[in-house]
Backbone and ligand atoms as CSV (ligand in chain L), in Angstrom:
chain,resi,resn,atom,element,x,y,z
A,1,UNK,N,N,-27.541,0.971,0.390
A,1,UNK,CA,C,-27.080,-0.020,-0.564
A,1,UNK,C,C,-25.653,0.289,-1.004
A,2,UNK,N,N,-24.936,-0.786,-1.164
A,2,UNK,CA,C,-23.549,-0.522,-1.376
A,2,UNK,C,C,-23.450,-0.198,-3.046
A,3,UNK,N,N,-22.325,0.413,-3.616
A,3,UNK,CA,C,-22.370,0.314,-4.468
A,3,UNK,C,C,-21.696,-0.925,-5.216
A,4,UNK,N,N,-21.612,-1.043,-6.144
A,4,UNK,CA,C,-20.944,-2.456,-7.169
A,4,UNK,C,C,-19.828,-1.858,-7.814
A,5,UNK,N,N,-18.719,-2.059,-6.908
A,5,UNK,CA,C,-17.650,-1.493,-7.922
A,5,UNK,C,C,-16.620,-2.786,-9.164
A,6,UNK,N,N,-15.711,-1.350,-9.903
A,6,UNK,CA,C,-15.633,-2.506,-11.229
A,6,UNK,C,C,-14.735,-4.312,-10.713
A,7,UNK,N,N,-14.049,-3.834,-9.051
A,7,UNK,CA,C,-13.645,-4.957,-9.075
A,7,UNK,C,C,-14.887,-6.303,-8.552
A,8,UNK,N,N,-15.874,-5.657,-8.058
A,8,UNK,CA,C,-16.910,-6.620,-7.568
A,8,UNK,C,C,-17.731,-7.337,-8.899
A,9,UNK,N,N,-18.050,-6.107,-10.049
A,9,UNK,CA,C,-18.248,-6.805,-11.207
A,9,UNK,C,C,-17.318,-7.849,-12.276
A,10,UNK,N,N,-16.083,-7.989,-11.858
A,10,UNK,CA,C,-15.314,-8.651,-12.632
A,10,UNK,C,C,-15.498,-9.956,-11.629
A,11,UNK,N,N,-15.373,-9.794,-10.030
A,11,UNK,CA,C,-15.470,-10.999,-9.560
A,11,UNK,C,C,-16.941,-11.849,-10.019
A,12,UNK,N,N,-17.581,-11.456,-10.139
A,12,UNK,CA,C,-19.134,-11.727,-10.791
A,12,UNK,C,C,-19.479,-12.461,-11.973
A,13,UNK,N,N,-18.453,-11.448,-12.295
A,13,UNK,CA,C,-18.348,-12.267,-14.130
A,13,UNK,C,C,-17.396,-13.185,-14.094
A,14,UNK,N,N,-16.367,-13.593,-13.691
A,14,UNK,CA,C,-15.537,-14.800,-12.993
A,14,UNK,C,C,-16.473,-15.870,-12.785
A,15,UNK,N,N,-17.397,-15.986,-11.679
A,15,UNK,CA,C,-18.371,-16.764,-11.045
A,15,UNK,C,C,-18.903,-17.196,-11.977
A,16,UNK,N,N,-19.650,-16.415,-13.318
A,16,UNK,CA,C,-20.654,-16.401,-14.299
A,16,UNK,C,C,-19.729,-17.298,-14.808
A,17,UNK,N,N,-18.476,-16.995,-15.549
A,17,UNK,CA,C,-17.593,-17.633,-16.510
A,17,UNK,C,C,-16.726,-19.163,-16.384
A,18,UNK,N,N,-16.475,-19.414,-15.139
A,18,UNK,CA,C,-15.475,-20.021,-14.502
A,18,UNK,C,C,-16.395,-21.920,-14.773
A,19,UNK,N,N,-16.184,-22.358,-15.609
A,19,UNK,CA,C,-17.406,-23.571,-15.480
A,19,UNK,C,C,-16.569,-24.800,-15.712
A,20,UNK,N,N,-15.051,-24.701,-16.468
A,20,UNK,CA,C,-14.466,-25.580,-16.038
A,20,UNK,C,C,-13.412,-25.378,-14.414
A,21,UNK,N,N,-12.162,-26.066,-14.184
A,21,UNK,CA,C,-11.481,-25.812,-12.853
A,21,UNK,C,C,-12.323,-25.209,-11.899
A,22,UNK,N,N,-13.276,-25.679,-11.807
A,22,UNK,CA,C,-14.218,-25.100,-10.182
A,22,UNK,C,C,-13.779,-25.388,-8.641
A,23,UNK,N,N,-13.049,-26.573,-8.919
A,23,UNK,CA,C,-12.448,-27.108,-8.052
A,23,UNK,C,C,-11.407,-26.391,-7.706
A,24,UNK,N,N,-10.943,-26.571,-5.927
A,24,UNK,CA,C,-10.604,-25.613,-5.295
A,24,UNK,C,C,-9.104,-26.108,-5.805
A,25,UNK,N,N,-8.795,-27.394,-5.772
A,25,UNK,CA,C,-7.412,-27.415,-6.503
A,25,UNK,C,C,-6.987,-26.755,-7.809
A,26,UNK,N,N,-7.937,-27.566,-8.776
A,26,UNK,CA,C,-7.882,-26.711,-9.653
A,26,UNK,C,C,-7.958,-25.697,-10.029
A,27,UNK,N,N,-8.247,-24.553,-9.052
A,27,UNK,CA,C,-8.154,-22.656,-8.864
A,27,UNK,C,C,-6.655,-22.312,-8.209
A,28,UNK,N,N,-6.412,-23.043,-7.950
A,28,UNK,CA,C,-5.199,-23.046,-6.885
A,28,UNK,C,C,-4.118,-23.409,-7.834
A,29,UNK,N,N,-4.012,-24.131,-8.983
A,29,UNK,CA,C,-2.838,-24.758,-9.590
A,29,UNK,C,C,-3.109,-24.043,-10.608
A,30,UNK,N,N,-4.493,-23.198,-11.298
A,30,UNK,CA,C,-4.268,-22.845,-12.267
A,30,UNK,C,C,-4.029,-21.297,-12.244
A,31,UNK,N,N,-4.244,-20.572,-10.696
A,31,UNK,CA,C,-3.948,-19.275,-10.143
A,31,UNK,C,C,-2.144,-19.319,-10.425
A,32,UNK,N,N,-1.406,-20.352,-9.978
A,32,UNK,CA,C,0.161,-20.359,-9.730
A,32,UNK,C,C,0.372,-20.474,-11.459
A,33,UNK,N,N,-0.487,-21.527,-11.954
A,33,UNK,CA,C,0.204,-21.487,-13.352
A,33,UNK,C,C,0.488,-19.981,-14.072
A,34,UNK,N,N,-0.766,-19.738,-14.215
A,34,UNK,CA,C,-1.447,-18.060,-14.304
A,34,UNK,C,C,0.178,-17.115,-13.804
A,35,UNK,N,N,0.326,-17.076,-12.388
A,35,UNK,CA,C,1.351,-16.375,-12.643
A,35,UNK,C,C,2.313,-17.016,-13.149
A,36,UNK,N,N,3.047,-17.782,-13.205
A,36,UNK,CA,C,4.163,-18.168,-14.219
A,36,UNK,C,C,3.800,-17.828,-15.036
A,37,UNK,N,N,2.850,-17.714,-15.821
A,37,UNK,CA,C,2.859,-16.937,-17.391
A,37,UNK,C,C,3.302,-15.814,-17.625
A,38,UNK,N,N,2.611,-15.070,-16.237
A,38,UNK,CA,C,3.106,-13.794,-16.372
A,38,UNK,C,C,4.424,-13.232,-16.323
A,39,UNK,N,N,5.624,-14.479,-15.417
A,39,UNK,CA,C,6.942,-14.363,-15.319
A,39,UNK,C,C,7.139,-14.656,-17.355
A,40,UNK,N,N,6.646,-15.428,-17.341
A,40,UNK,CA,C,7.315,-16.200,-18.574
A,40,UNK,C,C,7.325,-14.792,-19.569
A,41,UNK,N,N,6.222,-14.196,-19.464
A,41,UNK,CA,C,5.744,-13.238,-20.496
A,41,UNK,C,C,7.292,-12.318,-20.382
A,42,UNK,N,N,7.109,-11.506,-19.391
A,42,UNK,CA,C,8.003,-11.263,-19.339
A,42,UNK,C,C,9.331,-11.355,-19.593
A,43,UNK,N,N,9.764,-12.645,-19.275
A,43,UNK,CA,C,11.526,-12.974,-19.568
A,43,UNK,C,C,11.115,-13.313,-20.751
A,44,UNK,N,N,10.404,-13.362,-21.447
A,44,UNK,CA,C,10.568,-13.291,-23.058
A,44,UNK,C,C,10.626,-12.180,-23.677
A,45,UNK,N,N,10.231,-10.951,-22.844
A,45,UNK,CA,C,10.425,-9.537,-23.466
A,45,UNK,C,C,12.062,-9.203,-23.272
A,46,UNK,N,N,12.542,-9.623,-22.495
A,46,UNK,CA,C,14.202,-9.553,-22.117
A,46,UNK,C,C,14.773,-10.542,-23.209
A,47,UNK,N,N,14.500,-11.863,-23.104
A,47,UNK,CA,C,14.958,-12.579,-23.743
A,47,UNK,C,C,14.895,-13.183,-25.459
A,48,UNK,N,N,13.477,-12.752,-25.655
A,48,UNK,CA,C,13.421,-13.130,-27.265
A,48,UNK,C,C,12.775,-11.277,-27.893
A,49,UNK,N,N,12.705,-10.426,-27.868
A,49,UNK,CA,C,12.187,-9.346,-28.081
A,49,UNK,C,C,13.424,-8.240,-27.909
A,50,UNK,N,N,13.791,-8.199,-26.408
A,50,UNK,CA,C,14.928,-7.849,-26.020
A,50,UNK,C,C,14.385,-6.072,-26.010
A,51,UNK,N,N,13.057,-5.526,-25.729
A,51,UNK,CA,C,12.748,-4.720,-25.474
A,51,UNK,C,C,12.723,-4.107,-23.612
A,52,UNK,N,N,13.141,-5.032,-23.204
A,52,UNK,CA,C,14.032,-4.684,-21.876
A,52,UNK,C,C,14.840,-5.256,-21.825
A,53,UNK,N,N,15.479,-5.067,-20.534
A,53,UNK,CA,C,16.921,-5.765,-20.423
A,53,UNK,C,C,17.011,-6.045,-18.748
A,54,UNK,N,N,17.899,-6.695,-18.141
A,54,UNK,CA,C,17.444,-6.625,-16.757
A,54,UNK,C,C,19.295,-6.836,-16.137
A,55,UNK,N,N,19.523,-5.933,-15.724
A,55,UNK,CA,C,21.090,-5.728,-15.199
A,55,UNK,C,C,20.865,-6.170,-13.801
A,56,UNK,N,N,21.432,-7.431,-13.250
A,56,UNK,CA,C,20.839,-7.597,-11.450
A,56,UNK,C,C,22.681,-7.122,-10.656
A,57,UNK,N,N,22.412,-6.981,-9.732
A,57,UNK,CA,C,23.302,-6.362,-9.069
A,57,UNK,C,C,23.222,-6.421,-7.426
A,58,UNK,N,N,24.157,-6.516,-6.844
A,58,UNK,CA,C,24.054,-6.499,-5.678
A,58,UNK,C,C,23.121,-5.092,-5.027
A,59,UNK,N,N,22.408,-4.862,-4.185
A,59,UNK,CA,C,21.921,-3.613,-3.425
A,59,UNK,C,C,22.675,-3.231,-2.032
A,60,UNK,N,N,22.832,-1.871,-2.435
A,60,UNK,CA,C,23.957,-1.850,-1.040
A,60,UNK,C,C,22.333,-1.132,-0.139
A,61,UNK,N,N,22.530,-1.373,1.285
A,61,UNK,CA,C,21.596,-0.937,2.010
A,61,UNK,C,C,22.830,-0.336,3.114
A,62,UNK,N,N,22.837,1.349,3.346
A,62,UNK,CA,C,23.634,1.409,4.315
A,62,UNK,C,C,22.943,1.016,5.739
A,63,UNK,N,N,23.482,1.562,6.933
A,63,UNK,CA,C,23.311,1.250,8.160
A,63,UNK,C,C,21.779,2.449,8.438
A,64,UNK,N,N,21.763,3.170,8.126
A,64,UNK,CA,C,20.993,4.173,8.311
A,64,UNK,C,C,20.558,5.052,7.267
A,65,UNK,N,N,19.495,5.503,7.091
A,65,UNK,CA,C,18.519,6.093,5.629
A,65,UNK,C,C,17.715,6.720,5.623
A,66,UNK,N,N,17.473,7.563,5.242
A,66,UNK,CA,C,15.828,8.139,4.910
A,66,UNK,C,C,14.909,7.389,3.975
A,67,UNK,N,N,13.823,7.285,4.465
A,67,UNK,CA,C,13.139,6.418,3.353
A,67,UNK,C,C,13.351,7.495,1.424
A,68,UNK,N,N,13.258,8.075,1.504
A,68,UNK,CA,C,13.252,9.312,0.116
A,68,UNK,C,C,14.525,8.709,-0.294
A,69,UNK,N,N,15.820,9.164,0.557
A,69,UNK,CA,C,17.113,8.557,-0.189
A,69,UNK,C,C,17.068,7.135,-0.520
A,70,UNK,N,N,15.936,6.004,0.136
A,70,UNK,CA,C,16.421,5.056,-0.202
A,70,UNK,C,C,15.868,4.544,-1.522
A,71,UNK,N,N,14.266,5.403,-1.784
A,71,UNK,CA,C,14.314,5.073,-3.057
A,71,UNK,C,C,14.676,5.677,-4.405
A,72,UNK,N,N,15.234,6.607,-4.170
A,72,UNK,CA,C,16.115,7.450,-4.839
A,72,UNK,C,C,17.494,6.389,-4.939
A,73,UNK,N,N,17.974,5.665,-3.882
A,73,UNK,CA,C,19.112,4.493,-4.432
A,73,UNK,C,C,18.564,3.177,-5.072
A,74,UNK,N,N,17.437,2.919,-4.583
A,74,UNK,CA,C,17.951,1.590,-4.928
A,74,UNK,C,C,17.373,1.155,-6.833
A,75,UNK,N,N,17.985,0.174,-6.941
A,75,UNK,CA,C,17.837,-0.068,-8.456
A,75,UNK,C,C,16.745,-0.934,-8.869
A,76,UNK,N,N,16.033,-1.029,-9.969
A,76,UNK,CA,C,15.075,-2.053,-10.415
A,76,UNK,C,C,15.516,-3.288,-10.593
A,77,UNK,N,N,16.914,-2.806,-11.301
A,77,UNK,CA,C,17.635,-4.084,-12.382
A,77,UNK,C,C,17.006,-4.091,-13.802
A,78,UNK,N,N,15.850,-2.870,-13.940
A,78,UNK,CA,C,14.963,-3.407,-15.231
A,78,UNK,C,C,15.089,-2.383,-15.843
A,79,UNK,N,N,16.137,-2.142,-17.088
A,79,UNK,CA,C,16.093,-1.308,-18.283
A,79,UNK,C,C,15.336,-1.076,-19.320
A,80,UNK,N,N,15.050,0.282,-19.857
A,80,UNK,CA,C,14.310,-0.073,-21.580
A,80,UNK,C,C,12.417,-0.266,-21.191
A,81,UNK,N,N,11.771,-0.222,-22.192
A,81,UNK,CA,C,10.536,-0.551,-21.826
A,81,UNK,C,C,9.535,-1.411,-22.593
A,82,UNK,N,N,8.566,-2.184,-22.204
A,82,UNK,CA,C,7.830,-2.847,-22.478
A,82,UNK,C,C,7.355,-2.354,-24.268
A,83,UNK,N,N,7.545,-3.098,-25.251
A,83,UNK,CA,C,6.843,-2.552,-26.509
A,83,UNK,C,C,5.582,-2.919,-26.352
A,84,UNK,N,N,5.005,-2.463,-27.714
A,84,UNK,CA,C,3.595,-2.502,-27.596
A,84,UNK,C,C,3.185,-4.523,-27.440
A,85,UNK,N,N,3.703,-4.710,-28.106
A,85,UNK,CA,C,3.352,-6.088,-28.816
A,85,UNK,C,C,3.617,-6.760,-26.633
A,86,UNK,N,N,4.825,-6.615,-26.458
A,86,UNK,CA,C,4.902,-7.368,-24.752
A,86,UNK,C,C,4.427,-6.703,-23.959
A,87,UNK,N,N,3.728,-5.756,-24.081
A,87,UNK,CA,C,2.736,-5.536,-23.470
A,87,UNK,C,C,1.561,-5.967,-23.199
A,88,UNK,N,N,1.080,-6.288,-24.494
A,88,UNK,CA,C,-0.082,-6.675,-24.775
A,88,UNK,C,C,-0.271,-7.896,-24.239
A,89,UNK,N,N,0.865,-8.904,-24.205
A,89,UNK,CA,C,0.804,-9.995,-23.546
A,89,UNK,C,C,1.045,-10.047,-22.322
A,90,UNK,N,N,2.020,-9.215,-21.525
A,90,UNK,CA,C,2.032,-9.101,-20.019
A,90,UNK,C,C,0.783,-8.447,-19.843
A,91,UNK,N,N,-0.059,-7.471,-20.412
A,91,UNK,CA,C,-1.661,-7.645,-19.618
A,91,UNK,C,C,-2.265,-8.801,-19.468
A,92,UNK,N,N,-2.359,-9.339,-20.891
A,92,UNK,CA,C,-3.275,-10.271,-20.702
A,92,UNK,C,C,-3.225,-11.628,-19.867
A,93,UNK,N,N,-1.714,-11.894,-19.716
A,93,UNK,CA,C,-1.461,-12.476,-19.213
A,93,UNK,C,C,-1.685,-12.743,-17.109
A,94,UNK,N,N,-1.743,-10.716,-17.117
A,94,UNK,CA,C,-1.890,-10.349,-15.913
A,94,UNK,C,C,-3.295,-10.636,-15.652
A,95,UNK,N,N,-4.304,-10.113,-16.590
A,95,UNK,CA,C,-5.707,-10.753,-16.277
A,95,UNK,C,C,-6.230,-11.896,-16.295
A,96,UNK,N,N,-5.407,-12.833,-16.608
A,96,UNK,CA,C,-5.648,-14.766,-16.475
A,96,UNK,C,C,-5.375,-14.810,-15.161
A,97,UNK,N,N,-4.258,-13.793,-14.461
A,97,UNK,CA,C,-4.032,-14.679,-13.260
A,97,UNK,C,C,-5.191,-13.641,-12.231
A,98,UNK,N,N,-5.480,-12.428,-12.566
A,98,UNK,CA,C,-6.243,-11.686,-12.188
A,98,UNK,C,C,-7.862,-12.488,-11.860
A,99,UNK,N,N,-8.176,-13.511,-12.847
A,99,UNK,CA,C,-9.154,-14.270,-13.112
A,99,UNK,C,C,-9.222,-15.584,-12.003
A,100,UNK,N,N,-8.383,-15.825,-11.822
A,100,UNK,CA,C,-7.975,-16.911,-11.154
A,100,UNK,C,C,-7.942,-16.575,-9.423
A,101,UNK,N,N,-7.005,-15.090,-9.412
A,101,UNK,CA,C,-7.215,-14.984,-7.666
A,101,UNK,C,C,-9.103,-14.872,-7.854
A,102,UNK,N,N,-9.480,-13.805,-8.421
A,102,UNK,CA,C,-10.905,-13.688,-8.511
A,102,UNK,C,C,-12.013,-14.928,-8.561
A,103,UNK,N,N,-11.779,-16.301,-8.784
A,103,UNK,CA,C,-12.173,-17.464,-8.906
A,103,UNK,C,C,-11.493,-18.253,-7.433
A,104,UNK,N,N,-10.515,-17.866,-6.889
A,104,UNK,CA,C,-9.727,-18.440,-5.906
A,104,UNK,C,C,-11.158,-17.712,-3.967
A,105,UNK,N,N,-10.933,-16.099,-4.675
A,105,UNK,CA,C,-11.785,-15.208,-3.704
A,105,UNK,C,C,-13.212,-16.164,-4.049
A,106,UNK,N,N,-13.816,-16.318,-5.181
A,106,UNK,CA,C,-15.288,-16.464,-4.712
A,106,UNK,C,C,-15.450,-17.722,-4.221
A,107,UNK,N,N,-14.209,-18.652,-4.354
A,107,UNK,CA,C,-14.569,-20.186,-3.572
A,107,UNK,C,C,-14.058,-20.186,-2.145
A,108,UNK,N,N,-13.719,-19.053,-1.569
A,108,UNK,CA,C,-13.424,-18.726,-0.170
A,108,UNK,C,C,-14.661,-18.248,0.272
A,109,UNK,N,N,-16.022,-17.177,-0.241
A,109,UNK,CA,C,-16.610,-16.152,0.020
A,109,UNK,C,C,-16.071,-14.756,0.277
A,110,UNK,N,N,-14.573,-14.511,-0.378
A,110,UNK,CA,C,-14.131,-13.035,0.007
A,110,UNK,C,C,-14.161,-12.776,-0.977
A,111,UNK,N,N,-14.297,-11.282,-1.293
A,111,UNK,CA,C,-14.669,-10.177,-1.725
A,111,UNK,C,C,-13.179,-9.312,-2.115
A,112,UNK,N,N,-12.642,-9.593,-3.592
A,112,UNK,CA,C,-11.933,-8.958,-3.998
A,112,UNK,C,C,-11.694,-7.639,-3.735
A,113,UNK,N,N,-12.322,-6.913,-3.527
A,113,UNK,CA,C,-12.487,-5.711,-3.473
A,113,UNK,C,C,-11.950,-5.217,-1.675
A,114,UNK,N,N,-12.574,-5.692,-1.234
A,114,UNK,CA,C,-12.122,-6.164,0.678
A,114,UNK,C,C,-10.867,-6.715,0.563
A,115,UNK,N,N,-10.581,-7.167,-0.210
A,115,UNK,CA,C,-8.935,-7.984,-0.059
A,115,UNK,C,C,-8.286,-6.791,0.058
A,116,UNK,N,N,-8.484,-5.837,-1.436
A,116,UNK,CA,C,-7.326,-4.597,-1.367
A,116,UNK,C,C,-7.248,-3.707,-0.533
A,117,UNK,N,N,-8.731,-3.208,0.278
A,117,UNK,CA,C,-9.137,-2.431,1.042
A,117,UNK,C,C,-8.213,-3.026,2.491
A,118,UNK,N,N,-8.500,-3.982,2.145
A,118,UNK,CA,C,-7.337,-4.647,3.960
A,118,UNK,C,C,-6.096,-4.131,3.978
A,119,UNK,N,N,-5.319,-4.485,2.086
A,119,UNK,CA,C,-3.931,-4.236,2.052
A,119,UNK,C,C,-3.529,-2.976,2.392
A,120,UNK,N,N,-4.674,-2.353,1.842
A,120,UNK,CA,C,-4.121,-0.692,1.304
A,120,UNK,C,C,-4.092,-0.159,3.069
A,121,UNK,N,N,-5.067,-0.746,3.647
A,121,UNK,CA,C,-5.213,0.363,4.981
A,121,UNK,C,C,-3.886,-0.586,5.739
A,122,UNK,N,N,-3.358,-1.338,5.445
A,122,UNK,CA,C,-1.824,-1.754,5.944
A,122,UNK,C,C,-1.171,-0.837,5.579
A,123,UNK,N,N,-0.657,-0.469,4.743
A,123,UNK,CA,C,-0.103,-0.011,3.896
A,123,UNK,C,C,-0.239,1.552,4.351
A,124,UNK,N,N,-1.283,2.074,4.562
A,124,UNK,CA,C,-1.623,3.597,4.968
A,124,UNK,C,C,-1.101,3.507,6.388
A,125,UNK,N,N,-0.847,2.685,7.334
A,125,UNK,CA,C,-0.915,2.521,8.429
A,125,UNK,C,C,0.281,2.014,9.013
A,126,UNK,N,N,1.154,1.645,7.945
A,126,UNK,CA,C,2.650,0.803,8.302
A,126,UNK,C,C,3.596,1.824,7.375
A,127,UNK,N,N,2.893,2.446,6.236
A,127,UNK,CA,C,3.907,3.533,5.345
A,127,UNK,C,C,5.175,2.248,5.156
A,128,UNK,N,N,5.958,3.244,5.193
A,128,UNK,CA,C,7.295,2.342,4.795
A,128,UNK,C,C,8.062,1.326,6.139
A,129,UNK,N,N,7.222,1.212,6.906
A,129,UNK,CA,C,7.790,0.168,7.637
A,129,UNK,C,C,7.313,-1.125,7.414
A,130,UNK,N,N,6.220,-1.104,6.197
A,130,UNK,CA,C,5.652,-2.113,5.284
A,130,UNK,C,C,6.658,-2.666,4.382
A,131,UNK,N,N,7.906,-2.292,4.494
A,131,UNK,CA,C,8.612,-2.949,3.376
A,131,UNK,C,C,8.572,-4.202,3.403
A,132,UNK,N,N,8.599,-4.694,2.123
A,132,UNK,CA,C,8.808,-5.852,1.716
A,132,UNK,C,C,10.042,-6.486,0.598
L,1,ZN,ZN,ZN,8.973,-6.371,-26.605
């Protein structure tokens, strides 16, 4: 027997919860809304809070690199850190849209949990030629 891990129980409780937008559009428009919130959340911590700051800048990429030096160069653009208070809303905000892929997975039949397990063994298996 497999076990039930915490992401299989959240997809569960999604299923249990989810009784309006069932519809596959409506998981789909309210997954994208979902993340825009989470942008929004954000550029309001830069912009009305001002507990980060975000400096953008060109990235120089030379011709040749070690992966170590390269992330040792390159920049975020993102200064300063999240206070408590924009925090609190970039989680929650992260778990609406968290709710939504999870409502998006159970009207496919996939298995949240299998989603990451796919990524991650990319990821173990491409190392840094996975960049994105
Ligand atoms: Zn803040």
């Amino acid at each position: 027997m497999e076990e039930d891990s915490t992401l299989q129980s959240f997809q569960q409780k999604v299923s249990e919860l989810l009784l309006r937008h069932r519809s596959f559009l409506d998981i789909i428009s309210k997954f994208q809304e979902s993340n825009a919130r989470v942008n929004r959340a954000l550029i309001k911590a830069v912009t009305e809070c001002g507990c980060i700051q975000v400096h953008g800048e060109r990235q120089n990429f030379p011709s040749s690199f070690s992966p170590a030096w390269l992330a040792s160069q390159l920049n975020t653009h993102l200064h300063g850190d999240l206070c408590d208070h924009c925090l609190d809303i970039v989680r929650s905000e992260m778990g609406k849209n968290l709710f939504y892929l999870a409502a998006l997975c159970n009207l496919l039949e996939l298995r949240l949990d299998q989603v990451i397990d796919q990524e991650m063994a990319k990821l173990r298996t491409f190392g840094i030629f996975n960049l994105r």
